[in-house]
C-alpha positions as CSV (number, residue, x, y, z in Angstrom):
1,X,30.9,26.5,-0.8
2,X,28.0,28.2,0.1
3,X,28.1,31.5,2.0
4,X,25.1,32.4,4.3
5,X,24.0,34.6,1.5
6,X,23.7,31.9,-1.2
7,X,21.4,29.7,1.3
8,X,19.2,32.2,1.7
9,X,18.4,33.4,-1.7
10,X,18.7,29.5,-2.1
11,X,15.7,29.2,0.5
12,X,13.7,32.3,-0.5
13,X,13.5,31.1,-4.3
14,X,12.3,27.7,-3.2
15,X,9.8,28.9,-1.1
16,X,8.8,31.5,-4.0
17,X,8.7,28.8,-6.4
18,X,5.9,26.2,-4.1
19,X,4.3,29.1,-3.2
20,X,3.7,30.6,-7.1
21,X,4.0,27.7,-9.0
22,X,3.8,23.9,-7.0
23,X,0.8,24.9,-4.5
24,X,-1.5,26.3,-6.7
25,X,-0.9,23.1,-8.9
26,X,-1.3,20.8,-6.6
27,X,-4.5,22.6,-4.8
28,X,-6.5,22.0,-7.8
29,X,-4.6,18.7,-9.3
30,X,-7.0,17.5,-12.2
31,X,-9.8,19.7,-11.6
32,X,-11.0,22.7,-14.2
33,X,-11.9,25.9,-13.8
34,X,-15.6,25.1,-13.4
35,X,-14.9,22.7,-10.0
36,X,-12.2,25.1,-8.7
37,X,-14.5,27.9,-8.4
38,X,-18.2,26.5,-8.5
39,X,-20.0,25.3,-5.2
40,X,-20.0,21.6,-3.9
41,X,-22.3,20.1,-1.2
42,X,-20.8,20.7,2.1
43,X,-19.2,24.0,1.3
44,X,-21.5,25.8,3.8
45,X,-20.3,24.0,6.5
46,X,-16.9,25.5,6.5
47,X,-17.6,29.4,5.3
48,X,-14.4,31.1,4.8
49,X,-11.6,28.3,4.9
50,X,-8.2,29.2,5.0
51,X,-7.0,26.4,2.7
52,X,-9.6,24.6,0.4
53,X,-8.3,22.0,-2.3
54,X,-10.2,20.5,-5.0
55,X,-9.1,17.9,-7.2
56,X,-10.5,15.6,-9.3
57,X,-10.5,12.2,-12.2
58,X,-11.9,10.9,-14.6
59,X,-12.5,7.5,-14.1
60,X,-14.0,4.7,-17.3
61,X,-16.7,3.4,-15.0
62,X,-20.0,4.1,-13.9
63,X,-20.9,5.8,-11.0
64,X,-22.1,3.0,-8.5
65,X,-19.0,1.3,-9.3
66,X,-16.9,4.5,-8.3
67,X,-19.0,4.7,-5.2
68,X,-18.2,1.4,-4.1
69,X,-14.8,2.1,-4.1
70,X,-14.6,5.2,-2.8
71,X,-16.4,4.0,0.5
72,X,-14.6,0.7,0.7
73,X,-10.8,2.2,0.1
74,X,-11.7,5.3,1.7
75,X,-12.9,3.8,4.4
76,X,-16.2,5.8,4.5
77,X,-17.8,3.2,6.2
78,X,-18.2,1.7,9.8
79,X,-15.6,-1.2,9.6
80,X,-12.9,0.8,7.8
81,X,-11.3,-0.4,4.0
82,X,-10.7,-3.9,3.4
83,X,-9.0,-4.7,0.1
84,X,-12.1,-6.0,-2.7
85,X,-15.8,-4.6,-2.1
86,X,-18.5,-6.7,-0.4
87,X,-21.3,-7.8,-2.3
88,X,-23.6,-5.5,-0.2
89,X,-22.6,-2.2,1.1
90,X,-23.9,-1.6,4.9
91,X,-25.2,2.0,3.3
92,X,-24.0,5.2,5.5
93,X,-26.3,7.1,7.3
94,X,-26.7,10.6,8.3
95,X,-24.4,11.1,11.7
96,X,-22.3,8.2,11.4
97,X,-18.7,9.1,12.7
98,X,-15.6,7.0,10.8
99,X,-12.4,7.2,12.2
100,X,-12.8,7.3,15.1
101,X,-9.9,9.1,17.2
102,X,-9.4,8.2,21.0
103,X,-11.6,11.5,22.3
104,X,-14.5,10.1,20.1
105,X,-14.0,12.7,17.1
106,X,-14.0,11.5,14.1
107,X,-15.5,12.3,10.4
108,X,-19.0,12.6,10.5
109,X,-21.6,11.6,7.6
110,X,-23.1,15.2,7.1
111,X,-24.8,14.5,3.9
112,X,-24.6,10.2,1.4
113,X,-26.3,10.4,-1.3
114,X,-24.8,7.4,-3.3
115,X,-23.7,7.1,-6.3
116,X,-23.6,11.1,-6.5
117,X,-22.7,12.6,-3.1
118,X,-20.4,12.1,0.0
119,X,-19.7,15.0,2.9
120,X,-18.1,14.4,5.5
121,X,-17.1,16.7,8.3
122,X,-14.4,16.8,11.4
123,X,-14.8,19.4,14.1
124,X,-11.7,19.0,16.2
125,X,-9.8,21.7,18.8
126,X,-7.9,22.6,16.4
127,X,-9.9,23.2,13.1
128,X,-13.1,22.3,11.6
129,X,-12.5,19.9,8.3
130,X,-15.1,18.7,5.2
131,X,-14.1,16.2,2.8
132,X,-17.0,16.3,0.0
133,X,-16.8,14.4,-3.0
134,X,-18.8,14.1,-6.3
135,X,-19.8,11.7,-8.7
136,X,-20.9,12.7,-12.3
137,X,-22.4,10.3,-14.6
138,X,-20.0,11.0,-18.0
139,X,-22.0,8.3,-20.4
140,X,-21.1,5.3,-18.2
141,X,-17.7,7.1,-17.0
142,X,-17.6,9.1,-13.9
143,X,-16.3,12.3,-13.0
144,X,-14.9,11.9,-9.4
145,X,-14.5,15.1,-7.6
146,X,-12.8,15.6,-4.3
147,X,-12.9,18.9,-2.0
148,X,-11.6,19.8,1.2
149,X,-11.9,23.1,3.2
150,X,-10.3,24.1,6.6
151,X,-11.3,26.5,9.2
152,X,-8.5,26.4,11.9
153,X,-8.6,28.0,15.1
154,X,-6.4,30.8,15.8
155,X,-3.0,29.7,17.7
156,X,-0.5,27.5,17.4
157,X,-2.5,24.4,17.1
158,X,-4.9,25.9,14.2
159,X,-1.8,27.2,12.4
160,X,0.1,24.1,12.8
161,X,-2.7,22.0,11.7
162,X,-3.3,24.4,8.7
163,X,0.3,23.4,7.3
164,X,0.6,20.2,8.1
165,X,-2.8,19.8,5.7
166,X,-1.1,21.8,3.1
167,X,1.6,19.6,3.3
168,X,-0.1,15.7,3.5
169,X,-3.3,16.2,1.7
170,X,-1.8,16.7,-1.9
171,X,0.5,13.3,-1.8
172,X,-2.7,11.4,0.6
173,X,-5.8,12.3,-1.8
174,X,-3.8,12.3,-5.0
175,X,-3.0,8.6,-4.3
176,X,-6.6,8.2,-2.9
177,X,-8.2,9.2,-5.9
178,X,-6.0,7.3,-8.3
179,X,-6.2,4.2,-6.0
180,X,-10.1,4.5,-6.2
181,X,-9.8,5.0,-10.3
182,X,-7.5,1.6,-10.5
183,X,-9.5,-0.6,-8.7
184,X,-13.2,1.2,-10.2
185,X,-11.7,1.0,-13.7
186,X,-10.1,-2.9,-13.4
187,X,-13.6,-4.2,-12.1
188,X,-15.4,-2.9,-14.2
């Protein structure tokens, strides 16, 4: 049986090993050194985040066909995602907001610039979020890279919000990006 002792060694060599081995991992899943580290549009809107993540795909289909996806199944788009692209796109603008919460926040359209670029941006109470993402032409493949930074405020709220991000936004983007590389890929 387990003494008090053994659970807490237990405990403190879990947390060692997420906080050494797991989070770094999963902070810059898929991406190399050169996206880790080099700038992305949006990047000056949060200055000084206390968590950024940047991951990234290669996906074996062109750029526009990427985009598509990503605003359809990422529901960067007035409407929401709805399973199978439209024929035509109702193009993104400048200062639209997408999911919407009840107090009217939501992700703002800071910078679309399709098939290439896509920032978004959320300033709550308790943080101010960007979501950029990248689209490299590979030769008819595309390079499909995802950042996100976080400025919380201080408090309770801020600090909450911090690890509740470091907690969801591995498993939610992951899947995202995968998602948006199965459908990209099968259509194409």
């Amino acid at each position: 049986m387990f003494g008090t002792r053994s659970l807490l060694r237990l405990a403190v060599g879990a947390a060692a090993g997420y906080v050494l081995a797991v989070r770094p991992w999963h902070l810059r899943w898929g991406a190399d050194d050169r996206e880790v580290h080099g700038e992305m549009a949006g990047d000056d809107l949060v200055r000084s985040p206390q968590y950024q993540a940047t991951r990234a795909v290669t996906v074996d289909a062109p750029p526009a066909a990427v985009w598509a996806w990503l605003v359809r199944l990422g529901g960067y788009r007035p409407g929401g995602g709805t399973p199978e692209p439209p024929a035509t796109e109702e193009p993104l603008k400048v200062g639209d907001v997408l999911h919407p919460a009840s107090d009217g926040t939501g992700y703002v359209v800071e910078q679309a610039d399709p098939p290439h670029t896509l920032v978004l941006a959320q300033r709550g109470e308790d943080a101010t979020t960007t979501c950029s993402v990248s689209l490299r032409d590979l030769d008819g493949r595309t390079r499909m890279v995802f950042r996100v930074r976080v400025r919380a405020q201080p408090g309770v709220r801020g600090t909450t919000y911090l690890a509740s991000m470091d907690l969801v936004d591995f498993m939610a983007m992951r899947r995202q990006l995968l998602t948006i590389k199965e459908r990209a890929e099968s259509a194409h």
